[in-house]
VOGU-3710 file (C-alpha; in Angstrom, 3 decimals, decimal comma):
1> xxxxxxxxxx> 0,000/0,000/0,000  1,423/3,307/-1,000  0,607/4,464/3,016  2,102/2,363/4,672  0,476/-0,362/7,258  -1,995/2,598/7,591  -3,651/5,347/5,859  -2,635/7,772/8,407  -3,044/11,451/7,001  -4,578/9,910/3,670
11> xxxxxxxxxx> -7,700/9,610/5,787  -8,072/13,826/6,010  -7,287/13,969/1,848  -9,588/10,787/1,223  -12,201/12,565/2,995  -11,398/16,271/1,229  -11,117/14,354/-2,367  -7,538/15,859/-2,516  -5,868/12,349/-3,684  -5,516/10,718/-7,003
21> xxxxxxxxxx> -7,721/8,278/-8,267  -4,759/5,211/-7,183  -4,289/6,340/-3,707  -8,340/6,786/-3,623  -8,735/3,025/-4,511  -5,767/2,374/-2,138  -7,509/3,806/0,948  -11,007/2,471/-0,278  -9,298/-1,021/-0,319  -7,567/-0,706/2,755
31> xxxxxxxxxx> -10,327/0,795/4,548  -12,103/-2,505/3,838  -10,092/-4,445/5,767  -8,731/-2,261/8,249  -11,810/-0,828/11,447  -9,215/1,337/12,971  -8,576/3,244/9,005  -11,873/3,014/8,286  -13,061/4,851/11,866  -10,225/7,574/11,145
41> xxxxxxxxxx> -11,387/7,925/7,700  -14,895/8,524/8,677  -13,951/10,675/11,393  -12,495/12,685/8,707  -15,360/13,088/6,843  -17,455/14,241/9,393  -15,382/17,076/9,498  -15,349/17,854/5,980  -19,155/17,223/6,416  -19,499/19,728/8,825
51> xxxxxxxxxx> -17,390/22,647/7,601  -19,386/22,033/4,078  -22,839/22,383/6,752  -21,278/25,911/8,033  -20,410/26,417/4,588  -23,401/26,205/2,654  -25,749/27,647/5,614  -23,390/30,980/5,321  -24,404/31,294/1,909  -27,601/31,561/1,986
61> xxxxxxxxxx> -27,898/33,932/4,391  -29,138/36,539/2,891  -26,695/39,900/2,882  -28,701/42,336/4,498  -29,240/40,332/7,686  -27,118/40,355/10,497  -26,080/36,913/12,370  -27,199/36,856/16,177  -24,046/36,955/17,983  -23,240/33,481/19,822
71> xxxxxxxxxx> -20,270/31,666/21,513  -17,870/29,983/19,378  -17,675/25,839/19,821  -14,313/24,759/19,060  -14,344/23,181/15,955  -13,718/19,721/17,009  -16,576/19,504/18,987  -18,426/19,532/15,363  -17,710/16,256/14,180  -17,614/13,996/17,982
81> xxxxxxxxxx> -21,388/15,798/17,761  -22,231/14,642/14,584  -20,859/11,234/14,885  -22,771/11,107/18,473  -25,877/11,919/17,061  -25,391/9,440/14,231  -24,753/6,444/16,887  -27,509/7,520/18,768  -30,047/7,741/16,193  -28,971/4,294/14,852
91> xxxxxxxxxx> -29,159/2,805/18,209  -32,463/4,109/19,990  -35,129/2,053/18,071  -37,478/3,136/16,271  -41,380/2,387/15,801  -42,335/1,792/11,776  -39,170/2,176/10,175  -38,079/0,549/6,677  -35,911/-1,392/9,311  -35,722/-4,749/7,642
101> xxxxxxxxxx> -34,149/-3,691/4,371  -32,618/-0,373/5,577  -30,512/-2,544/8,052  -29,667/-5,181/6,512  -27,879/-2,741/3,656  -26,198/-1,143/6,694  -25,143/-3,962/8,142  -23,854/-5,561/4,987  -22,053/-2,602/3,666  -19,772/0,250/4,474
111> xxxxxxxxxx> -21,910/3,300/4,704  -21,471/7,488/4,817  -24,185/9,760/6,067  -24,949/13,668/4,452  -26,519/16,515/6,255  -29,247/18,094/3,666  -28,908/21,243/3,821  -31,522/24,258/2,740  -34,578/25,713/4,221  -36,219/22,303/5,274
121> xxxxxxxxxx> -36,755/20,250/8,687  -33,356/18,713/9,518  -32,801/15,915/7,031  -30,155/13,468/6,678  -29,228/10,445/3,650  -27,257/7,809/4,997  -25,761/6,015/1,628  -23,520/3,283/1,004  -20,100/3,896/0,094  -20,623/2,043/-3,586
131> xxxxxxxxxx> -23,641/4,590/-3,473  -25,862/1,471/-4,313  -28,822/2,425/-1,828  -29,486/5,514/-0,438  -31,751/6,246/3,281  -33,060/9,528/3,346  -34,912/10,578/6,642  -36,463/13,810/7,373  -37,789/15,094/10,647  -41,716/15,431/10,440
141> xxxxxxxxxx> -44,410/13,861/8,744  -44,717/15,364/5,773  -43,696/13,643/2,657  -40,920/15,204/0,056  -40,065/13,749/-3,399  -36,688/12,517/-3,981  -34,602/13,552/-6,761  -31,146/11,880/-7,354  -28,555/14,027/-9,344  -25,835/13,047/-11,546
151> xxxxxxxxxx> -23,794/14,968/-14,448  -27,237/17,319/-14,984  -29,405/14,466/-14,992  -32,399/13,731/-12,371  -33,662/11,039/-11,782  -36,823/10,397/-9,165  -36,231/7,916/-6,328  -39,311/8,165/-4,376  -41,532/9,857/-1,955  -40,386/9,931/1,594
161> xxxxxxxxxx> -43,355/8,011/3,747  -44,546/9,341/7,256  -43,412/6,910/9,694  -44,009/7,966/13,420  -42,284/11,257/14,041  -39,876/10,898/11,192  -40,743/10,499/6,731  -37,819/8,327/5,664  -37,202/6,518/2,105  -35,000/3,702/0,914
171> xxxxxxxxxx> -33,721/3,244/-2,668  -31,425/0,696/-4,066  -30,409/2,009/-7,671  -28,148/0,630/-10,568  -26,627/4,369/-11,159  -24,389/6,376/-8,069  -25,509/9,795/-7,591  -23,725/12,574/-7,088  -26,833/14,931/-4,561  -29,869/14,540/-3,369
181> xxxxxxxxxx> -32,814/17,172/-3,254  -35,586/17,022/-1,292  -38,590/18,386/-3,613  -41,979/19,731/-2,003  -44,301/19,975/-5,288  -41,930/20,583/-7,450  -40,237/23,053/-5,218  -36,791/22,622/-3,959  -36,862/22,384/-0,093  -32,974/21,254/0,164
191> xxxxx> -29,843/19,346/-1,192  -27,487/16,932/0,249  -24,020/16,241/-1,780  -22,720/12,841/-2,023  -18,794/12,215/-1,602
//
């Protein structure tokens, strides 16, 4: 392996898309094999995850409006939050859910989660790495469309379906996407890219 026994600080470029397409395949294989690599490596992109959140949220803030001051969190707290949240939510079980296929394509597969981000309810895809199946859930009942994105092509995936407090969808599909919108009527609520 062009790393070394590890990946190391391949993990933080993996997860910005700063190497080449061999040392990409490199950590992808090694990250197959190898828990610790593959727990840095998503540690990693939680944090690229996260600054793209702040990111994207700053711009569209409109010009003319002021932010509310607040205290800063230091920056690391971002991603032990977001990875938190993501054990917790997989953990405390839930009435209704699309469990039996949802987690047994979890559980069979090496998987990423994306933060939608826009002027929606909080929203989240969880996706497989091969981007063969994608898990959106939305907080609330109402029900979006789901429109998968690739190279200026759309393709519709599905309605999300109310399911206790949450509206959640699963789709397996032939084709990897690049984002996901969430659509209400035609009417784009918010987006969630896929690395």
């Amino acid at each position: 392996m062009i790393f070394g026994a590890h990946v190391g600080d391949a993990a933080e470029l993996y997860a910005a898309g700063a190497l080449t397409a061999e040392e990409h395949a490199a950590v992808e294989a090694h990250i197959a094999q190898c828990s610790e690599c593959l727990r840095r490596v998503g540690e990693a992109e939680e944090t690229v995850l996260a600054l793209e959140r702040v990111n994207a949220v700053q711009s569209l803030r409109p010009s003319n409006v002021a932010p509310f001051g607040r205290r800063r969190v230091p920056v690391w707290w971002i991603p032990v939050a977001a990875a938190a949240a993501l054990i917790v939510g997989l953990l405390v079980p839930r009435h209704g859910l699309q469990t039996d296929v949802a987690t047994v394509a979890m559980l069979h597969s090496h998987f990423a989660h994306a933060q939608f981000v826009g002027n929606g309810p909080p929203a989240k895809v969880l996706y497989a790495r091969d981007r063969s199946w994608y898990y959106v859930i939305v907080d609330g009942r109402h029900s979006y469309g789901v429109y998968a994105l690739r190279d200026g092509a759309s393709a519709y995936l599905g309605a999300t379906q109310s399911k206790g407090r949450v509206s959640e969808l699963f789709s397996s599909v032939a084709t990897p996407f690049d984002r996901l919108e969430l659509r209400d009527g035609g009417r784009l609520v918010e987006a969630a890219a896929i690395r």
